[in-house]
C-alpha positions as CSV (number, residue, x, y, z in Angstrom):
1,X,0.0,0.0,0.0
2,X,0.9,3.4,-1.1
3,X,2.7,5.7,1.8
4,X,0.6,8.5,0.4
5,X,-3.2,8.5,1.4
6,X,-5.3,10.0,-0.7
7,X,-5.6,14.0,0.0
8,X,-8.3,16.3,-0.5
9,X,-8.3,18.9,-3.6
10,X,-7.3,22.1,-3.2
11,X,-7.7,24.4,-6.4
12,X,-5.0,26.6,-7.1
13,X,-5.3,30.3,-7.0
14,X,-5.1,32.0,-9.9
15,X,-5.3,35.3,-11.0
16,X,-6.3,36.9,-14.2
17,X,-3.9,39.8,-14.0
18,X,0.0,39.5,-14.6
19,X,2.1,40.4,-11.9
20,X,5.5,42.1,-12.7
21,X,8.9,39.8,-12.2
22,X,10.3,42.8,-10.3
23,X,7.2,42.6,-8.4
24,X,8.3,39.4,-7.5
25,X,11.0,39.4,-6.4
26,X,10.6,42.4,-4.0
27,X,7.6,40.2,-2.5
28,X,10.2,37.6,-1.9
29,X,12.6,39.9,0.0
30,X,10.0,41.8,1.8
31,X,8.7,38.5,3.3
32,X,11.6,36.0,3.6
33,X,9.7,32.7,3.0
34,X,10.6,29.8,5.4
35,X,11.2,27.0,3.0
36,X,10.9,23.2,3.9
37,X,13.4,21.1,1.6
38,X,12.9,17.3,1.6
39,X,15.9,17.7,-1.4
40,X,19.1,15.6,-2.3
41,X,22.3,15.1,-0.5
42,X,24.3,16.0,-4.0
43,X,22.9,19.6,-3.5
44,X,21.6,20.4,-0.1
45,X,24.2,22.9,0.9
46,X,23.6,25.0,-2.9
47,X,20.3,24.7,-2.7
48,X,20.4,26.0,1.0
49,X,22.7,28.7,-0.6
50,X,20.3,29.7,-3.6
51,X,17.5,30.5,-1.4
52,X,19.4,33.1,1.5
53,X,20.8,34.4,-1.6
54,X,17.3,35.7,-2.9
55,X,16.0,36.1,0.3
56,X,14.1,33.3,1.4
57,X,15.6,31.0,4.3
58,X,16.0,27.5,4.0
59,X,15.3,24.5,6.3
60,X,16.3,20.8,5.7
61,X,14.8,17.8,7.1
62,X,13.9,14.0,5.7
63,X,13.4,12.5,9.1
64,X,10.1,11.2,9.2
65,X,9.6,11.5,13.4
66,X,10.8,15.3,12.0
67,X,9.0,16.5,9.4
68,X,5.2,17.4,10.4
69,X,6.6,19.6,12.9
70,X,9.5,21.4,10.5
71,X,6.2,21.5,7.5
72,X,4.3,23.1,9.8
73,X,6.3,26.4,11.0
74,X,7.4,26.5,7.2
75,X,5.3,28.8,4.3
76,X,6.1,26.2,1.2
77,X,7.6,22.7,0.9
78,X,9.7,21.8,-1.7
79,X,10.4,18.1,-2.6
80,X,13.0,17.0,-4.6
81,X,13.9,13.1,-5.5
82,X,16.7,13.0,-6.9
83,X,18.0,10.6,-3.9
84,X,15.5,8.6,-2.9
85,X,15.4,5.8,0.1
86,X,12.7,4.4,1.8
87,X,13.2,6.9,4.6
88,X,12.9,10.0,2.7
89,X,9.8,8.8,0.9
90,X,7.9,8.1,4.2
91,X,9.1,12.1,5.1
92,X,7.8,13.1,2.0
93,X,4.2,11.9,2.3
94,X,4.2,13.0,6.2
95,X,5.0,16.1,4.9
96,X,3.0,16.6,1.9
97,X,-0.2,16.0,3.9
98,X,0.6,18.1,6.2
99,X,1.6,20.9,4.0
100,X,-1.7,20.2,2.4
101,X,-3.7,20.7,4.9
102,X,-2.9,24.2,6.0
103,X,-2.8,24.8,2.4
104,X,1.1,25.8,2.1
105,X,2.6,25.9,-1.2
106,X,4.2,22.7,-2.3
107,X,6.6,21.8,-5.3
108,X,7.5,18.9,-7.0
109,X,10.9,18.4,-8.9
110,X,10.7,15.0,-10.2
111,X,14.8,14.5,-10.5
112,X,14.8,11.1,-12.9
113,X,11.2,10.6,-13.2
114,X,11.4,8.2,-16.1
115,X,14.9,6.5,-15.0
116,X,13.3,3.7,-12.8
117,X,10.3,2.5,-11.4
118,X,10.8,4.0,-7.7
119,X,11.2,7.1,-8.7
120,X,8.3,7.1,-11.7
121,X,6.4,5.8,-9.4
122,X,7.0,8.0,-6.3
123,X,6.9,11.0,-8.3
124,X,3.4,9.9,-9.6
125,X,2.2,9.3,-6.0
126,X,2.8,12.5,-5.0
127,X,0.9,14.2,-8.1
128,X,-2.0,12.3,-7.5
129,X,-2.3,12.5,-3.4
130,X,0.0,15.6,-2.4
131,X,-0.9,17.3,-5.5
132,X,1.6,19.8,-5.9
133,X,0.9,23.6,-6.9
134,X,4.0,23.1,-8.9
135,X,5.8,20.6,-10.6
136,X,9.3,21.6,-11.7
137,X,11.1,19.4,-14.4
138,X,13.2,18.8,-17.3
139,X,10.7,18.0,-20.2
140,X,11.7,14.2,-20.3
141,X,10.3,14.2,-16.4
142,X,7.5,15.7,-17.5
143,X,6.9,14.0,-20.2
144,X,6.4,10.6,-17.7
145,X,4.3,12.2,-15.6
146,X,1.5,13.3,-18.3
147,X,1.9,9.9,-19.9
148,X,2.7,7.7,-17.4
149,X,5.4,6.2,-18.8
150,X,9.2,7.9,-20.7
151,X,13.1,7.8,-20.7
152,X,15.5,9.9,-19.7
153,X,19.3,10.2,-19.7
154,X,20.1,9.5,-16.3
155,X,18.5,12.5,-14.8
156,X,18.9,14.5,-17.6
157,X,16.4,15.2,-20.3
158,X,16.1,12.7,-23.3
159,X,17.2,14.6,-26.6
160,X,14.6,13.6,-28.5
161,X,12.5,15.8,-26.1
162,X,13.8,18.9,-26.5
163,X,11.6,22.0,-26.6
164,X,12.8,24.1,-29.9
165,X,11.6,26.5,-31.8
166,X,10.0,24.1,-34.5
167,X,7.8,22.1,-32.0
168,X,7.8,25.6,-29.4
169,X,3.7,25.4,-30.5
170,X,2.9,22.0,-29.6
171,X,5.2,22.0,-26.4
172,X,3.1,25.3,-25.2
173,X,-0.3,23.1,-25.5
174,X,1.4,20.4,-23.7
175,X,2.2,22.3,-21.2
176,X,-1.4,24.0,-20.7
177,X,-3.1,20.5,-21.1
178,X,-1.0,19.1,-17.9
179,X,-1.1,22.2,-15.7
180,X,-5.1,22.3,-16.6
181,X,-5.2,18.0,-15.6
182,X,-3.2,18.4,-12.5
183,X,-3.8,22.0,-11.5
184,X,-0.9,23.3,-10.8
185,X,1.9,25.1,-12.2
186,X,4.0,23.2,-14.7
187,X,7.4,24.7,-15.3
188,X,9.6,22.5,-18.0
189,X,13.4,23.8,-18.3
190,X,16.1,23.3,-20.7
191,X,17.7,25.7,-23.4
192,X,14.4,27.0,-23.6
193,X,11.9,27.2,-20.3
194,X,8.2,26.8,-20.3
195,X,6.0,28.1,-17.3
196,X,1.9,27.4,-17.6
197,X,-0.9,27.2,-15.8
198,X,-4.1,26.0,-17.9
199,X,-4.4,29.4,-19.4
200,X,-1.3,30.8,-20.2
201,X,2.4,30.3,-20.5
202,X,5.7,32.1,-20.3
203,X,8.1,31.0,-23.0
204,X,11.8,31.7,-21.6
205,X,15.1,32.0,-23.2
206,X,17.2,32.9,-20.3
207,X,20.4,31.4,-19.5
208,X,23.3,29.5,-20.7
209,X,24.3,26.2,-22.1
210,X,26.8,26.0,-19.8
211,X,24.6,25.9,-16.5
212,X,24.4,22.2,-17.8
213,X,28.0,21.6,-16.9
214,X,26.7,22.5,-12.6
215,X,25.3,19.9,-10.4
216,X,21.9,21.5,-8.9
217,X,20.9,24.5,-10.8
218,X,17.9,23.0,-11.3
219,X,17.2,21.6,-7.5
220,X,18.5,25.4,-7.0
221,X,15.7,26.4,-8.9
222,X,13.5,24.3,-6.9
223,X,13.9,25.7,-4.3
224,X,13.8,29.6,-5.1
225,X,10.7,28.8,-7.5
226,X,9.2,27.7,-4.4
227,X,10.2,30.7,-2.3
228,X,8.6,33.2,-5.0
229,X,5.3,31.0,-4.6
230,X,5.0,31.2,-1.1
231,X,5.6,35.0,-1.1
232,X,3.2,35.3,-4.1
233,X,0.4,33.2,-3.4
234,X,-1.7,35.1,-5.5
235,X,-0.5,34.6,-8.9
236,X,2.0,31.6,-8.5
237,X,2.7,31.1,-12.3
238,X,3.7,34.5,-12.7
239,X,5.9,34.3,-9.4
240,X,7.2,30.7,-11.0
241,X,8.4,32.5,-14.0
242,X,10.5,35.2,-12.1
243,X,11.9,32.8,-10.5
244,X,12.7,30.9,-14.1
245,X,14.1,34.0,-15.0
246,X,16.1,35.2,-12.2
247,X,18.1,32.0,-12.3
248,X,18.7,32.3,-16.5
249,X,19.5,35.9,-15.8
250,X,21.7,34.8,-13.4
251,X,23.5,32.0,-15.3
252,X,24.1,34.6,-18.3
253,X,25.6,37.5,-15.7
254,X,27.9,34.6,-13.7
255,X,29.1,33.4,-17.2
256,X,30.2,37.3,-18.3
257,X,32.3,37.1,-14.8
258,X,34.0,34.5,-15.4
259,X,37.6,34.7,-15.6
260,X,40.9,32.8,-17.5
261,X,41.5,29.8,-15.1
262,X,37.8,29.4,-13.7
263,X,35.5,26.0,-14.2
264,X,32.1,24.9,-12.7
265,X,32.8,25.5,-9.2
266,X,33.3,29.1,-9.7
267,X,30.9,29.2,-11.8
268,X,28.2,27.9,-9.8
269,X,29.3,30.6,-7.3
270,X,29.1,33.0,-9.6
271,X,25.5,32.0,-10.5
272,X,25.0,32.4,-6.4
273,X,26.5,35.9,-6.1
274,X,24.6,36.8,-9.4
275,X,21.2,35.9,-7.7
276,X,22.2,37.5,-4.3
277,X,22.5,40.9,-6.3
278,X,19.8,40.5,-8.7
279,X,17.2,43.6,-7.9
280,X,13.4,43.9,-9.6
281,X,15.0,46.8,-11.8
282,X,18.0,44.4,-13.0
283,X,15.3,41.1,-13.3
284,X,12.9,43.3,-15.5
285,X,15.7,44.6,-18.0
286,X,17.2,41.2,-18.3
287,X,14.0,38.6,-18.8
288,X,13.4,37.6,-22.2
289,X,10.2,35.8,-22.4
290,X,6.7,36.0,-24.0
291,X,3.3,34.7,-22.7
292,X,1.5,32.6,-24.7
């Protein structure tokens, strides 16, 4: 029997006016969100790092006997299984339901959704009994959990499904058509990022090829995408696409500091600072994205 009991809907809130990404961000800073991370041990500490650095705080705990009371003081949960034991899935649906029932903001970032059957299927569980507001993923994890059923290249997205410009159309329906199933907020990254809801979606073409080449920008993202939720409960996909943003932005302005001798440790340090200094003035002028 399934660890995760079966949960009561909770519909999304959703507004009908865009909020500004500088907006945002200044929400986030203003309110410095207290985030739950039931994450990986290959990223903890950056992941811990990315969120003081754009102003949210970060707690960490996968203890089951630990959990309900951490979820509880916390404004969002963010769950990540990119290392999965039996342990941390028992913490995960302790915390789920509790984060569920006082209605707190919860992600999912389905790290290798697609790679085995514990994690397909754990990442399934949780969409259908935690249901997430958001659902962070490369579009091969995605992919598996509208479908049921993909591939993927370790924990990296299969090449065959990349978003591009040629299939750009089809990918933003996609996208719609899940958010609209599971309601939530579905945000697919790669070399170009996709945030929806069921009724519209930012296309995103921040960033750099080389943020590929760091461990954890995406659990990084996780866990700041979470952050700009919590702090803007009112119009999550647009708070979801800052966040998308800000860490592209970031990648692009860590790469231009880079100097003769450096590699992907001081790059993904870089990418830290960048975020750290990123203001709603500097996050505006450097998004490049559409809604569709």
């Amino acid at each position: 029997m399934s660890l995760f009991g079966k949960e009561k809907d909770t519909a999304v809130t959703v507004s009908t006016e865009r909020k500004a990404l500088g907006d945002c961000l200044n929400a986030v800073r203003a309110s410095t969100p207290l985030i739950h991370n039931i994450t990986n041990y290959v990223t903890v500490n950056d992941v811990a790092n990315a969120l003081l650095a754009c102003g949210g705080s970060p707690i960490m705990s996968d203890e089951p006997m630990d959990v309900f009371d951490i979820t509880s003081i916390c404004g969002g949960l963010n769950i990540n299984i990119g290392t999965l034991n039996e342990r941390s899935i028992e913490a995960m649906a302790i915390a789920g339901s509790r984060a569920r029932s006082l209605k707190h903001v919860i992600l999912l970032d389905p790290v290798g959704a697609g790679a085995s059957t514990l994690r397909t299927t754990t990442a399934q569980n949780i969409v259908n009994t935690v249901r997430p507001d958001i659902i962070r993923g490369n579009i091969s994890e995605i992919k598996t959990l509208a479908l049921g059923s993909g591939t993927t290249k370790g924990v990296d997205a299969d090449l065959a499904d990349t978003v591009t410009e040629e299939n750009l159309d089809e990918m933003v329906s996609f996208v719609k058509s899940f958010a609209a199933k599971v309601n939530a907020v579905i945000a697919i990254t790669g070399a170009i990022d996709l945030v929806a809801d069921a009724n519209v979606c930012y296309v995103i073409r921040n960033g750099r090829p080389e943020m590929s080449r760091i461990t954890g920008t995406g659990c990084q993202l996780s866990a700041v995408a979470t952050a700009y939720a919590v702090a803007n409960p009112e119009n999550k996909v647009d708070a979801v696409a800052a966040a998308v943003c800000l860490m592209g932005l970031a990648g692009e302005i860590g790469w231009s500091r880079m100097q003769e001798g450096d590699g992907n440790s001081t790059y993904r340090n870089r990418i830290i600072d960048a975020i750290f200094n990123m203001d709603a003035s500097a996050l505006e002028e450097g998004a490049k994205y559409e809604i569709r």
